[in-house]
LUMDRENZA-586701 format. One record per residue (C-alpha): x negated, y negated, z negated; residue number from 0; residue in one letter. Coordinates in steps of 0.25 Angstrom, whole numbers, padded with zeros to 4 digits. Each point is the difference from the previous one (the first is absolute). Layout:
       X       Y       Z   mitor   guro
       X       Y       Z     NUM      A
...
% end
This chain:
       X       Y       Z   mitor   guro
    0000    0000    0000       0      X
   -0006   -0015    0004       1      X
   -0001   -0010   -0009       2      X
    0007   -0010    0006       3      X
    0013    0005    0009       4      X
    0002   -0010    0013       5      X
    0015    0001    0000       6      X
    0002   -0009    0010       7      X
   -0006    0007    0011       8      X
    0008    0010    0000       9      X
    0011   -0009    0003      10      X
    0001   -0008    0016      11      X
   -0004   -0014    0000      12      X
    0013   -0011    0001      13      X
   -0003   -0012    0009      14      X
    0007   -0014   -0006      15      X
    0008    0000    0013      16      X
    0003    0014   -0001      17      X
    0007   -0003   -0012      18      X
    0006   -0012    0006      19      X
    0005    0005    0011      20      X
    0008    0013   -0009      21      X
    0006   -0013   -0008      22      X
    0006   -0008    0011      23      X
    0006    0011    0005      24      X
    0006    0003   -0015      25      X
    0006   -0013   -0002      26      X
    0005    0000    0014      27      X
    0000   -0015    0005      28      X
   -0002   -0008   -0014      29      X
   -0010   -0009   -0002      30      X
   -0014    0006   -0006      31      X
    0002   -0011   -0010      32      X
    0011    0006   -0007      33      X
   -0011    0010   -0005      34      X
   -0008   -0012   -0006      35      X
    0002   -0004   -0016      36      X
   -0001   -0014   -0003      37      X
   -0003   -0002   -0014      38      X
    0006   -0012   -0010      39      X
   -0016   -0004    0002      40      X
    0001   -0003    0013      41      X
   -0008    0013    0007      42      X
    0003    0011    0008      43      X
   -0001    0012   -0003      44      X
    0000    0010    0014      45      X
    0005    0014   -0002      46      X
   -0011    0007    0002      47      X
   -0015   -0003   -0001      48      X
   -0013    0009    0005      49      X
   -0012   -0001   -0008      50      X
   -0008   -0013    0000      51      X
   -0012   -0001    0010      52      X
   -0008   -0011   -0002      53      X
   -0013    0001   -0007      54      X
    0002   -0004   -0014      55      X
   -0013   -0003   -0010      56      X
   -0002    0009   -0014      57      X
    0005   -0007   -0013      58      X
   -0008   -0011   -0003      59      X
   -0003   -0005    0013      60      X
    0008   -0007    0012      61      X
    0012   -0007   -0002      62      X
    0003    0009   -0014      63      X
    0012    0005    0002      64      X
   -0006    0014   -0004      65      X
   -0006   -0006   -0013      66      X
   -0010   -0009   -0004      67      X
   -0015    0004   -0007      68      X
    0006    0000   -0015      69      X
    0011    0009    0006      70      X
    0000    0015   -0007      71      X
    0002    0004   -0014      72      X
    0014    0002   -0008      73      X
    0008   -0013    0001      74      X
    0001   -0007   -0014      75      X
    0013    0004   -0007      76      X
    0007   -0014   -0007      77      X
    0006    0002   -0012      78      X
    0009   -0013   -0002      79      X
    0002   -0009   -0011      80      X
    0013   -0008    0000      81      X
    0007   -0002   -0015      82      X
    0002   -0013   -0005      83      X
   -0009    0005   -0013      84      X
   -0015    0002    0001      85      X
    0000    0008   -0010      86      X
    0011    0009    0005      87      X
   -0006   -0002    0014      88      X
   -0016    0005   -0003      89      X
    0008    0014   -0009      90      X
    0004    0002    0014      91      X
   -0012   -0003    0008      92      X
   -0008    0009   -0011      93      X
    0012    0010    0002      94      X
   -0002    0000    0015      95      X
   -0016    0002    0001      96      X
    0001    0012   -0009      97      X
    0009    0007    0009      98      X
   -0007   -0003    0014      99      X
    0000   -0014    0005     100      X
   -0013   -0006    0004     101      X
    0003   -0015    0001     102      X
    0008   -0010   -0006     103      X
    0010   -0010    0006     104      X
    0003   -0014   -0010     105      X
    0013   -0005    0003     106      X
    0000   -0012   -0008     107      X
    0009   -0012   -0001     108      X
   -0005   -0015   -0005     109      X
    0014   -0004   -0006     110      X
    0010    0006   -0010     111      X
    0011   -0006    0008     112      X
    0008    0013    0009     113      X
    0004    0013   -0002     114      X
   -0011    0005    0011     115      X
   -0011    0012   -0001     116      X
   -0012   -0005   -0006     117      X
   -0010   -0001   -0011     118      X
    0002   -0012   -0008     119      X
   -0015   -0003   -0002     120      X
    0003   -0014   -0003     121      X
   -0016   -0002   -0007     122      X
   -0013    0008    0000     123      X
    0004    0009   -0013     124      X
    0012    0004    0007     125      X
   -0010    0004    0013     126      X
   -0009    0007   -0012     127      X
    0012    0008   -0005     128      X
    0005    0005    0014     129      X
   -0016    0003    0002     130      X
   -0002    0007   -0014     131      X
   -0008    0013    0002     132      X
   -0002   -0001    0013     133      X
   -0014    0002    0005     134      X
    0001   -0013    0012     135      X
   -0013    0004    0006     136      X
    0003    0013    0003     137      X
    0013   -0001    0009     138      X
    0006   -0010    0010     139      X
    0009   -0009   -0007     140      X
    0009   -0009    0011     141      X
    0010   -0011   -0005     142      X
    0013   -0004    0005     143      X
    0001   -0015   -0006     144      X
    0005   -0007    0013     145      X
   -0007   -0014    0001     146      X
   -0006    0001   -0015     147      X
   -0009    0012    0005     148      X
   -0011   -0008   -0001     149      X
    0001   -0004   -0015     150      X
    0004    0014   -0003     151      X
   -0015    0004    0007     152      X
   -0006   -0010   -0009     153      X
    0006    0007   -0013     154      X
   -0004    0013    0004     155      X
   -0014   -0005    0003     156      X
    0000   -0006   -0013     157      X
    0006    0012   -0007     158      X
   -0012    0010    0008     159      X
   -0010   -0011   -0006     160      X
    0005    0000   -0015     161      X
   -0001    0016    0001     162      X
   -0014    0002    0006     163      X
    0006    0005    0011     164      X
   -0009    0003    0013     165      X
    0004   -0010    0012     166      X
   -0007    0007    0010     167      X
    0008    0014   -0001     168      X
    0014   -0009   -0004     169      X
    0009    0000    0011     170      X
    0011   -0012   -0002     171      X
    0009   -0003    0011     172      X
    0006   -0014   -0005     173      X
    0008    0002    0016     174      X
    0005   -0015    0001     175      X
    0008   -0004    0010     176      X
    0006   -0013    0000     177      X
    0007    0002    0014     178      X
    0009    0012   -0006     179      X
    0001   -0007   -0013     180      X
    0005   -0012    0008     181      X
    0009    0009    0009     182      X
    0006    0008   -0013     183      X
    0002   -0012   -0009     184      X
    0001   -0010    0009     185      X
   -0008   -0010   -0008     186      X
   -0016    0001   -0003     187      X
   -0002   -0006   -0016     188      X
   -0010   -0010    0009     189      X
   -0006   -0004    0014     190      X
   -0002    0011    0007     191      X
   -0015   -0004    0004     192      X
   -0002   -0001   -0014     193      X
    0004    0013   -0003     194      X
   -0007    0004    0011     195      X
   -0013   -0007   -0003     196      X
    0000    0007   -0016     197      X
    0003    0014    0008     198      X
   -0013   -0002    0007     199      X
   -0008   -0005   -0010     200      X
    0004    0012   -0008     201      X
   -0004    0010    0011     202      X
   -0013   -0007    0002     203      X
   -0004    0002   -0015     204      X
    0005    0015    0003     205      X
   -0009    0001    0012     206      X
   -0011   -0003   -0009     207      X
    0001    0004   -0014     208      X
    0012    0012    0002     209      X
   -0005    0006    0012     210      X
    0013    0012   -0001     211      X
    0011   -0010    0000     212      X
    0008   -0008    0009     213      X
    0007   -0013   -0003     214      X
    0009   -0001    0012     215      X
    0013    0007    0006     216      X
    0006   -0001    0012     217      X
    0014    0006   -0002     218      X
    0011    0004    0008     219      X
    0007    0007   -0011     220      X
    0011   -0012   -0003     221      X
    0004   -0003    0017     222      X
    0002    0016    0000     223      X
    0010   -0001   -0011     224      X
    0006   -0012    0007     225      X
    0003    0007    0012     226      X
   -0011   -0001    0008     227      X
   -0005    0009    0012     228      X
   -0013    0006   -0002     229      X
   -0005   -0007    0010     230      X
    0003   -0014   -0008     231      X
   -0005    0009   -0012     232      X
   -0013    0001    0006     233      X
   -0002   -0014    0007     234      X
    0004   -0007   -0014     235      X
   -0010    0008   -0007     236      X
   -0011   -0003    0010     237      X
    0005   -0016   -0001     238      X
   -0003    0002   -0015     239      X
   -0014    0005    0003     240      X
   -0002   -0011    0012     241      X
    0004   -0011   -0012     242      X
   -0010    0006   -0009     243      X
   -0012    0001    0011     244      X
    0001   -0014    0001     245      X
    0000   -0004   -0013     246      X
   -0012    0010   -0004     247      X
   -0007   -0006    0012     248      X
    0001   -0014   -0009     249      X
   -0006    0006   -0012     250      X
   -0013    0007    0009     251      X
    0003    0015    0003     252      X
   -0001    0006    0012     253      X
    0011    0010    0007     254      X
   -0007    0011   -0007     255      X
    0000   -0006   -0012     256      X
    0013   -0004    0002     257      X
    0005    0013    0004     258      X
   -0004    0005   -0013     259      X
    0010   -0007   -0008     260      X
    0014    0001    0006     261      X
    0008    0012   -0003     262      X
    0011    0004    0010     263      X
    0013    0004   -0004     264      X
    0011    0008    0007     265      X
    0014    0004   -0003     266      X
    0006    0013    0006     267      X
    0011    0006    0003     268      X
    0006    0016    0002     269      X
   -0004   -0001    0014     270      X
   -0013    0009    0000     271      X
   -0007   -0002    0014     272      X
    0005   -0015   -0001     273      X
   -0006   -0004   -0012     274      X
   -0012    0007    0003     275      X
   -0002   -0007    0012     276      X
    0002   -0012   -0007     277      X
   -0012    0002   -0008     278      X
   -0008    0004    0012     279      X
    0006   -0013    0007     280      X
   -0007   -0010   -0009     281      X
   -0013    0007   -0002     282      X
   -0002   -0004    0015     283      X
    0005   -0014   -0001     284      X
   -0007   -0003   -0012     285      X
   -0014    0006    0010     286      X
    0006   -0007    0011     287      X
   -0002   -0014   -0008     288      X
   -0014    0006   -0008     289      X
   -0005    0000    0014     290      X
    0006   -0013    0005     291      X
   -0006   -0007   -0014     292      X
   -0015    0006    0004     293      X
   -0001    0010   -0008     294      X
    0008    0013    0005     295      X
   -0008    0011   -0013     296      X
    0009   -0012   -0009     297      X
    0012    0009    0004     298      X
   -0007    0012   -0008     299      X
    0003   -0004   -0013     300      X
    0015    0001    0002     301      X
    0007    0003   -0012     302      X
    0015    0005    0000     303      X
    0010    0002   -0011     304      X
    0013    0005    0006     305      X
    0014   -0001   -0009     306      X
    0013    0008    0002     307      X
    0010   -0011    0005     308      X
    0010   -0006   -0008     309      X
    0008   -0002    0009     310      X
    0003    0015    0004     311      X
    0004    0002   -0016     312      X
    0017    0002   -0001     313      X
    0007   -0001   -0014     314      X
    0009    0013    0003     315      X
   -0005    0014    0002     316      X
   -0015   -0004   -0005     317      X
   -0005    0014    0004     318      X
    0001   -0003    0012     319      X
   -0010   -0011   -0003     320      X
   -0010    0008   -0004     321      X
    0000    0007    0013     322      X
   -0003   -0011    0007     323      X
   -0012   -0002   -0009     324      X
   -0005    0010    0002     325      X
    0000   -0004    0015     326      X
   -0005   -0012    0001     327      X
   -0011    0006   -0010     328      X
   -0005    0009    0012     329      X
    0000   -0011    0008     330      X
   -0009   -0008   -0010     331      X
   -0009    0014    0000     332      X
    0002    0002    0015     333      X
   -0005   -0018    0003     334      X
   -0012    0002   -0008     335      X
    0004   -0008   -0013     336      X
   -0010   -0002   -0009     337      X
    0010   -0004   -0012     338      X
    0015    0005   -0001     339      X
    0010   -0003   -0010     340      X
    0014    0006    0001     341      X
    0013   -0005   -0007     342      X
    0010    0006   -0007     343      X
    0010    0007    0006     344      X
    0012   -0007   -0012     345      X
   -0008   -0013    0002     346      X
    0010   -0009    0011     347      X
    0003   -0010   -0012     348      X
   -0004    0005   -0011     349      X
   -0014    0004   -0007     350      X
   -0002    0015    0004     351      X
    0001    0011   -0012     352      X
   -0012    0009   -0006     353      X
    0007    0011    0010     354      X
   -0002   -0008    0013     355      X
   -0014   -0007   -0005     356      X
   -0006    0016   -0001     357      X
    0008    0004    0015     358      X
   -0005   -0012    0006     359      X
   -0015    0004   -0005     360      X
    0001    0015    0001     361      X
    0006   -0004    0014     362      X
   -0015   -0004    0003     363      X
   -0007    0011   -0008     364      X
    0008    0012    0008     365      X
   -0003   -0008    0016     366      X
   -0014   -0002   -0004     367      X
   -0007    0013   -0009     368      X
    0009    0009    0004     369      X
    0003   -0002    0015     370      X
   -0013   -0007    0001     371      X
    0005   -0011    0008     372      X
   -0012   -0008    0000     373      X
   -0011    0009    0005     374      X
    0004   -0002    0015     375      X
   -0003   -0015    0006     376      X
    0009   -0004    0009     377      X
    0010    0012    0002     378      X
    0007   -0008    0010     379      X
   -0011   -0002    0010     380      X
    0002    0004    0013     381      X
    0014    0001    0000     382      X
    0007   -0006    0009     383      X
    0012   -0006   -0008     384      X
   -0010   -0005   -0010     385      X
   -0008   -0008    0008     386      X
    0011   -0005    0009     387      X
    0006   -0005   -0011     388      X
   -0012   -0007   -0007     389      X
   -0004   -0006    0014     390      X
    0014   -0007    0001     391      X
    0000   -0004   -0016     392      X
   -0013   -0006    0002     393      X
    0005   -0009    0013     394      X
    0013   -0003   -0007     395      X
   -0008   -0005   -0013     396      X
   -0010   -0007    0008     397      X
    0010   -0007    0008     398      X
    0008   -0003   -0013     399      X
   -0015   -0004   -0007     400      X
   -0001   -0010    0012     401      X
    0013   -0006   -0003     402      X
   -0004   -0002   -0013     403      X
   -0012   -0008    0002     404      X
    0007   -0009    0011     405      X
    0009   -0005   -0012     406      X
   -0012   -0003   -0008     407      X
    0000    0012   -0007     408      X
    0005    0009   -0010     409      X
    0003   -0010   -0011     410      X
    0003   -0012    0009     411      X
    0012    0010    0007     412      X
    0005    0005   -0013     413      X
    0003   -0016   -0005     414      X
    0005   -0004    0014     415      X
    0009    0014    0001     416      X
   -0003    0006    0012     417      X
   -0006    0013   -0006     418      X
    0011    0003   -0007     419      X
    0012   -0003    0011     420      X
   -0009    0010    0007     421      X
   -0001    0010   -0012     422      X
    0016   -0001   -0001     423      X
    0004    0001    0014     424      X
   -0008    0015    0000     425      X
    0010    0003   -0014     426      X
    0010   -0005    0007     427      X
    0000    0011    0011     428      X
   -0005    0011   -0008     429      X
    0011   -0003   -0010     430      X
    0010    0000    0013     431      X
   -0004    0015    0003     432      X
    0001    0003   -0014     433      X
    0013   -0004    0000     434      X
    0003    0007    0012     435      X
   -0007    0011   -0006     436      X
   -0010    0002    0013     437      X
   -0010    0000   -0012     438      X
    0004    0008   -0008     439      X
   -0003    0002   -0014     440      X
    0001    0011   -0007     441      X
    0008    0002   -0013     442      X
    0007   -0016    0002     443      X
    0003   -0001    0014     444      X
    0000    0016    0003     445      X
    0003    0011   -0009     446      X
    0003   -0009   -0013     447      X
    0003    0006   -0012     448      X
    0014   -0005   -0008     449      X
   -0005    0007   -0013     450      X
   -0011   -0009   -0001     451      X
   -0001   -0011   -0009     452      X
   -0012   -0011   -0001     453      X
   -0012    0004   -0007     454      X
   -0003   -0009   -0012     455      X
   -0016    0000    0000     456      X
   -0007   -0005   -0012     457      X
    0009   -0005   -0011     458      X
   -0005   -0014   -0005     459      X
    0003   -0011   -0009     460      X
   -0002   -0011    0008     461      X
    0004   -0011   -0009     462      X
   -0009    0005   -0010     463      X
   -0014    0002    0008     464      X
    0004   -0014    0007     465      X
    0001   -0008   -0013     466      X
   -0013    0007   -0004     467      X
   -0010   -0003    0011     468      X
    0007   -0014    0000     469      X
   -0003   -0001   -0015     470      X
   -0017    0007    0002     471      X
    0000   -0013    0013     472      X
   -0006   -0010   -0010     473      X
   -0012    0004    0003     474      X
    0002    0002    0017     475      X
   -0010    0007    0008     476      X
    0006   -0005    0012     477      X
   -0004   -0017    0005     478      X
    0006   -0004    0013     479      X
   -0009   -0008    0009     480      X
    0001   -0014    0005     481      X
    0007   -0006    0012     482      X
    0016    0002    0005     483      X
    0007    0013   -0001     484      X
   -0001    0008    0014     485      X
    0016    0003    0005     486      X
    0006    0008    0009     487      X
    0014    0007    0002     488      X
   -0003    0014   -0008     489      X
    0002    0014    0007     490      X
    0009    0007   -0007     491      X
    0000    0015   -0002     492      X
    0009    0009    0008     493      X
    0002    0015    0001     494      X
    0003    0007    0011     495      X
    0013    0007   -0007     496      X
    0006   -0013   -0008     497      X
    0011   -0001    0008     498      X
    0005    0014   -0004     499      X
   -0005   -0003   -0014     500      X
    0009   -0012   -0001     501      X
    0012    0009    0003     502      X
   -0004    0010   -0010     503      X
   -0001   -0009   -0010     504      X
    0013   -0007    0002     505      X
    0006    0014    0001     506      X
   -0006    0004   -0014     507      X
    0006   -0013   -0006     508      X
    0015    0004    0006     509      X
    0009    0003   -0013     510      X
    0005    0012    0010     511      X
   -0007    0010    0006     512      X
    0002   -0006    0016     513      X
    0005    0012    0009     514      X
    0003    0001    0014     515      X
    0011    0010    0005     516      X
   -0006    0009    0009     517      X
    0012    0005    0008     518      X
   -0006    0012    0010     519      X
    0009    0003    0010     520      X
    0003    0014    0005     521      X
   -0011    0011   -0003     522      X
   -0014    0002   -0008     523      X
   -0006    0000    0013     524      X
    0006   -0011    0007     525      X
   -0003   -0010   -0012     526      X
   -0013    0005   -0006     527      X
   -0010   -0011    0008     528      X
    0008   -0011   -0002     529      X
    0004    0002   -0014     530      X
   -0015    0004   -0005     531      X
   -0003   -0013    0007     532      X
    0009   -0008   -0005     533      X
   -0005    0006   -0016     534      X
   -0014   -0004    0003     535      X
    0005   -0013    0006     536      X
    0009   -0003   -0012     537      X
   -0009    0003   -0010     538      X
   -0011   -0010    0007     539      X
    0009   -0011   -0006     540      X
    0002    0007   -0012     541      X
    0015    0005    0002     542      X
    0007    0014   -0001     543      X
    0006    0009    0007     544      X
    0013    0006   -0002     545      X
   -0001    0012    0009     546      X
    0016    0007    0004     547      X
   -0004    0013    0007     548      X
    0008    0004    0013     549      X
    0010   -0009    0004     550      X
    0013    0007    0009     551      X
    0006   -0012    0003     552      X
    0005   -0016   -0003     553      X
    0007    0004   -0014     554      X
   -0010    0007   -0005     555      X
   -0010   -0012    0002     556      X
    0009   -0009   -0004     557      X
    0002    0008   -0013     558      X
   -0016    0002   -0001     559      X
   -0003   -0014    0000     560      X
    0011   -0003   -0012     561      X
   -0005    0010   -0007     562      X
   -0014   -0007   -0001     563      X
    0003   -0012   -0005     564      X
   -0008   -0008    0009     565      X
    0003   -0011    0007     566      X
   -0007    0003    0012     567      X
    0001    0011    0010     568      X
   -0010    0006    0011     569      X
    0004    0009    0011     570      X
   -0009    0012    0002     571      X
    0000    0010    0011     572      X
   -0004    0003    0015     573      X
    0003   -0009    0010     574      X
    0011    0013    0006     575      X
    0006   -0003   -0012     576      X
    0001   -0014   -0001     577      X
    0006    0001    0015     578      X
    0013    0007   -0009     579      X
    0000   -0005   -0013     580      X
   -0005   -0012   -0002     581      X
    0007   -0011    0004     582      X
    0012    0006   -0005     583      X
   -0006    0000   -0015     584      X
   -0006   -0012   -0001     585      X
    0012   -0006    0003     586      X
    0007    0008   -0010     587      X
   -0011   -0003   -0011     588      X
    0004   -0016    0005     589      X
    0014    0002   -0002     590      X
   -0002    0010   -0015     591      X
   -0008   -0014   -0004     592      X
   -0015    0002    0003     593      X
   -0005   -0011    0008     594      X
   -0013    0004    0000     595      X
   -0001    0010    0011     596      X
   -0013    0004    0007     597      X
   -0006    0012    0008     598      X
   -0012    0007    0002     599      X
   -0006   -0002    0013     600      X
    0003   -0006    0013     601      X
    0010    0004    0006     602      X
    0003    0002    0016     603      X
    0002   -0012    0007     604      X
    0014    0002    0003     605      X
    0007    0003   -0013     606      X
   -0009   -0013   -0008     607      X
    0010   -0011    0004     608      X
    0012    0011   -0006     609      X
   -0009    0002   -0012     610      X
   -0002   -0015   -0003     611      X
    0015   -0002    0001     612      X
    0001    0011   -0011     613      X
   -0007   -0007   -0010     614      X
   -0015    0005    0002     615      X
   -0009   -0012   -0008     616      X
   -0013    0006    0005     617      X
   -0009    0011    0007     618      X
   -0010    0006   -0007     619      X
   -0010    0005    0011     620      X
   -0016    0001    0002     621      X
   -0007   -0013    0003     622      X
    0010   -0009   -0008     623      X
   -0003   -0009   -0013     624      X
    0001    0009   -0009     625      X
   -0001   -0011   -0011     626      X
    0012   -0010    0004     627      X
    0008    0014    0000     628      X
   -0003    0005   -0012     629      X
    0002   -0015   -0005     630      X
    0013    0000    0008     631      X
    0005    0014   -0008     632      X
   -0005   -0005   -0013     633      X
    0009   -0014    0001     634      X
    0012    0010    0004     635      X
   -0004    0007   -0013     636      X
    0000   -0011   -0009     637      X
   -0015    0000   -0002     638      X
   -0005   -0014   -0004     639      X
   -0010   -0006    0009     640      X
% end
């Protein structure tokens, strides 16, 4: 026996024309275009694709889609820090380094002024007590602080300092970003060149005194969960890094040196191969402008930290959530990310529980030690999908990157609004085939589940933790810099399934249970499609059904529908049975007092004028907007809006 079998030869070779021609004949005189996905991102996706033939370089070199030379190794597993107590917050953090994670992420919040995650870290004791036995010059430590990201550096610097700790092994990422801050609050605490200027200056004290860290982020975390396209995703991260080369150049550095200090961050979704290419997208742009700044080895110190996004996360059927995790995990494993933190499955508005903060670590722990994920660069490579897709994200980003610059850039689009008219007219589509359910998502769009009720996450006393960190602020850690507040219109974050959440919710809030009759007309077999889709339908917008079983005739439907108490009535059944029954029951439902008639499907075109002057409201069929329906049923059924 060989060792390696070449199974391909034993099968004929397939021109693409060959193919071709087999298709046209299939789809016998329609266009070849129907065959062609367009995705809510603006690319096509062509129904089949042959392996990739262009002569690609080995990781670390070329345009490094493949990876980058500090490529290789297990990806750093985040354990993240988000309660409003420090103390509470580093149990946690202690918690999670004992059971795997390699790496911690500080979400921190200035102010005691909102219910949001955070840790209210209001002076430099409360970043000792979140930090409290933790060695910080053996592990990466990144800090979400928004546009104080530079004064939380400084206290972690400060804390290393008062510990002996070793600088040059430490390995701070302070990650500020004024231009995600700016686009997630919609105000900076100060001039936005002044901001930038103090981020600099801290990077170039990292360059030479904590040769580990990186003081800079560019992020495309905040426009993803806004809405955005990957594409806008990835030219709003590589506006970021433009803003910080410039201001770096102020202070003296190089490219290279530069390069060293920003972090790039991503957000992705379930949608494996996409967010893959995503990654393998801005390595090459980011090379593409190494090379364009002088200096094309800059692009090798790329550094990545992927994120789950928040935007996929859904308040019903949180299982379901964790399932896409563990998607998009792969696809942070499969797009070579050097960092990855994972959210709670329970965590859509609320903080995640112990439960889902161990799921979303041992999510990492199973992909990487056990299926070994990181031990092949660039699986993808060579396959023609993969690199097709990455080649049209990098044009659609560099276009977008282009557009950008042409309005001044990233911060001077965010303050006149162009960035985020364009970021809303991509959610405004997506959203449209969400609601048409062309996207569909499972467990709220699809295949929901009526027995769910939202998870509750970590219980917290607000109030309490708030007055706290308020009273401890005496002393803040925290000093705003000079000039007038930088202002913009804020993104604001948007699921893809809120829609249906909405209707959930407001169905959950209903005194009585809302419930549709279903009212199947004729036999099993004749209403079994439409009735199963008209459940799953229903139960998108959070409503019941009231199944009859076999229907003979007019009476019986009539009698069926009193029987459910339900104000609204929906015809199910074939369209041979609609031919017969009807019209004549939905004007005997009219005339018994239900004025809220509809049926399942469309039917043919002769017998939809007889139908409408029966008392049909609505159709429900494929392709429609599922949302304005569902809202339609729920007025009928009393549901406050």
């Amino acid at each position: 026996m060989t060792d390696k079998m070449q199974l391909a030869s034993l099968f004929p070779a397939i021109s693409a024309e060959s193919w071709r021609s087999q298709v046209d004949a299939l789809i016998k005189g329609r266009s070849f275009d129907t065959l062609v996905t367009n995705t809510s991102e603006g690319l096509a996706l062509q129904p089949l694709y042959s392996a990739d033939e262009k002569e690609r370089a080995a990781p670390g070199s070329g345009d490094r889609r493949r990876g980058v030379a500090s490529s290789g190794g297990a990806w750093q597993i985040l354990e993240r820090a988000q309660h409003p107590n420090p103390r509470t917050a580093n149990l946690s953090l202690l918690h999670g380094l004992s059971r795997g994670a390699t790496a911690l992420q500080l979400i921190l919040e200035p102010d005691a002024f909102e219910q949001s995650p955070g840790v209210r870290a209001v002076n430099a004791d409360d970043i000792a007590t979140l930090l409290k036995d933790v060695l910080i010059d053996a592990l990466p430590i990144l800090l979400d602080a928004g546009a104080h990201a530079t004064a939380y550096g400084d206290a972690v610097l400060a804390l290393a300092t008062s510990s002996t700790a070793n600088f040059d092994t430490m390995q701070v990422y302070s990650a500020c970003d004024p231009a995600a801050a700016l686009a997630r609050d919609g105000s900076l605490p100060g001039a936005s060149e002044e901001i930038y200027t103090a981020a600099a200056k801290q990077a170039k004290h990292f360059s030479s005194s904590v040769p580990s860290s990186r003081a800079l982020a560019a992020d495309g975390r905040v426009y993803h969960a806004a809405g955005s396209s990957d594409a806008q995703e990835l030219a709003a991260i590589l506006g970021a890094a433009l803003e910080h080369l410039r201001a770096l150049e102020s202070e003296g550095l190089n490219t290279a040196e530069s390069a060293q200090q920003i972090l790039f961050r991503v957000a992705l979704d379930a949608d494996i191969f996409a967010g893959a290419a995503k990654q393998r997208a801005l390595r090459v742009l980011w090379s593409n402008i190494c090379a364009a700044c002088g200096d094309e080895t800059a692009a090798d110190s790329f550094v990545l930290h992927a994120e789950t996004a928040t935007r996929m996360l859904h308040r019903f059927d949180p299982w379901v959530n964790q399932l896409r995790s563990t998607a998009s995990t792969l696809a942070a494993a499969l797009g070579g990310a050097q960092f990855v933190s994972v959210h709670g499955y329970d965590e859509s508005d609320a903080l995640p529980s112990q439960l889902a903060t161990r799921c979303a670590r041992n999510n990492q722990l199973v992909l990487q030690q056990e299926s070994h994920l990181y031990a092949v660069t660039d699986p993808l490579g060579g396959s023609g999908y993969a690199e097709s897709y990455t080649d049209q994200l990098v044009e659609a980003a560099w276009q977008e990157l282009q557009q950008l610059e042409r309005e001044g850039g990233i911060i001077a689009s965010l303050k006149a609004g162009h960035f985020q008219r364009r970021i809303i007219e991509v959610k405004n589509t997506r959203l449209d085939q969400i609601a048409k359910r062309r996207l569909p998502l499972t467990g709220v769009s699809e295949f929901p589940n009526l027995n769910d009720t939202p998870p509750t996450g970590e219980s917290v006393d607000w109030p309490a933790e708030l007055s706290a960190a308020a009273a401890r602020a005496d002393t803040r850690m925290i000093e705003l810099p000079d000039g007038a507040p930088a202002l913009a219109d804020a993104l604001e974050a948007s699921p893809l399934g809120e829609q249906y959440d909405a209707l959930r919710m407001r169905a959950l809030a209903c005194a009585n249970t809302p419930t549709a009759a279903l009212l199947t007309l004729g036999k099993q077999s004749q209403f079994t499609a439409r009735a199963t889709f008209m459940s799953n339908l229903l139960a998108a917008g959070g409503v019941h059904s009231y199944h009859s079983g076999e229907l003979a005739g007019v009476e019986a439907a009539v009698e069926a529908w009193q029987q459910s108490g339900s104000s609204v009535a929906i015809l199910c059944s074939s369209d041979n049975a609609y031919e017969t029954m009807a019209v004549a029951t939905a004007s005997a439902l009219r005339t018994a007092g239900c004025q809220n008639v509809y049926l399942a499907g469309k039917p043919a075109a002769t017998l939809e004028s007889e139908l409408d002057e029966s008392g049909i409201k609505a159709y429900a069929v494929m392709g429609m907007d599922a949302v304005a329906y569902l809202q339609q049923i729920q007025a009928d059924l009393g549901v406050q809006a």
